[in-house]
N, C-alpha and C positions, 0 to 999 in steps of 0.2 A: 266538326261542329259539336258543340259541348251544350247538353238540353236539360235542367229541372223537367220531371215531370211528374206526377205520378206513380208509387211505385206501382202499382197494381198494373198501369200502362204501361210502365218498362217490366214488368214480367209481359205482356200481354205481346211486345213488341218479338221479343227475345225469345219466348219460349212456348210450348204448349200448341195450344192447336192455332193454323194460324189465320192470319185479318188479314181484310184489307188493308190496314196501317203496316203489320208485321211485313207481309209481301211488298210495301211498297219501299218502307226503307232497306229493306234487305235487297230489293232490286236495284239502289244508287249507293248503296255504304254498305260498311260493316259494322254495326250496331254492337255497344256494351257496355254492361253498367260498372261505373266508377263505384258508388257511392250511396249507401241508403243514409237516408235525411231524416229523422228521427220528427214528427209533429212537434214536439218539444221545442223545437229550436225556432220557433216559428212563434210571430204573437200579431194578431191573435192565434191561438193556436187550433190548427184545425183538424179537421176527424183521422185524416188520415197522412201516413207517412210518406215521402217524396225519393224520389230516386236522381241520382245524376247520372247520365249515359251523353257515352260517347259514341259518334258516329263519323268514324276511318273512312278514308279512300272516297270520297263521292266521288263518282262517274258516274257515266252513262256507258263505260266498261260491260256491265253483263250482257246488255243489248247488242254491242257489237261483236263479243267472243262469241255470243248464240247467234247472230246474223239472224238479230229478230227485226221486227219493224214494231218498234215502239209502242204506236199509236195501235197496231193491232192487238198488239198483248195486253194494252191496258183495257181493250175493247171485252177482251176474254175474261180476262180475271174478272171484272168489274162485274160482269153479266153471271158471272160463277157465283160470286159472292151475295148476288142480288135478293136470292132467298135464299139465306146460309142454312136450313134444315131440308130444302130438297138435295137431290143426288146432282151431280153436274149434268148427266145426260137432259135433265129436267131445263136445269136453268140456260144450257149451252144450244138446246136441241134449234135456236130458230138461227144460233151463231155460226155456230160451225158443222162440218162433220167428226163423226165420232167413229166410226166404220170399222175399223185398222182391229189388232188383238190388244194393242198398245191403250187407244182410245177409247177400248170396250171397256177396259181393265180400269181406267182412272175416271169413267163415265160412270161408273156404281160407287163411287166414291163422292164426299161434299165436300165444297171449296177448302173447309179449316182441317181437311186432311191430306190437301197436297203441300207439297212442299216448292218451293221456289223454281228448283229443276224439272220439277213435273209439269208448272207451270211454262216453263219452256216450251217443256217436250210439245204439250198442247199446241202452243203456239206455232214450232216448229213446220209437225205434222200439217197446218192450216192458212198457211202462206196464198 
């Protein structure tokens, strides 16, 4: 799948701390930018510059190599993300448990500091 967007949205996707957008296409592809698009090229032209990314491989691949349930993972991240300046023990505490040293450890952390596999692991532990 090949995407104009936003460059500031394909950094957002790709890098830095991450989204809900970032985690979900990095949960069914492999996201990456082709191609910054200069405003110029554009008319009218507008404020800001454009990015082309590609996005490899969709599946539903990560879910089945983690033998997650789908619909529960997106249940987690979604409620993670839900007030992205609490810590996750905050925004998880009515979702799941956190109990474990593993859970303790990624529960004083906030959603734009885990990363995809952590997200997992959450999942994992919560079956």
């Amino acid at each position: 799948m090949v995407l104009m967007v936003q460059h500031e949205v394909a950094q957002r996707i790709l890098g830095g701390k991450e989204s809900l957008l970032s985690i979900s296409v990095k949960a069914y592809g492999e996201p990456k930018i082709l191609m910054k698009v200069p405003a110029r090229y554009f008319a009218p032209q507008p404020a800001v510059d454009s990015a082309v990314i590609v996005i490899k491989n969709i599946s539903r691949k990560f879910f089945t190599e983690n033998k997650l349930d789908e619909e529960k993972f997106w249940q987690i991240v979604k409620a993670g993300f839900a007030h992205k300046r609490k810590k996750l023990s905050s925004n998880l505490k009515n979702i799941i448990s956190i109990e474990n040293q593993t859970g303790r450890e990624l529960g004083n952390k906030r959603a734009e500091d885990l990363s995809l596999a952590e997200w997992a692991e959450i999942a994992k532990n919560n079956d």
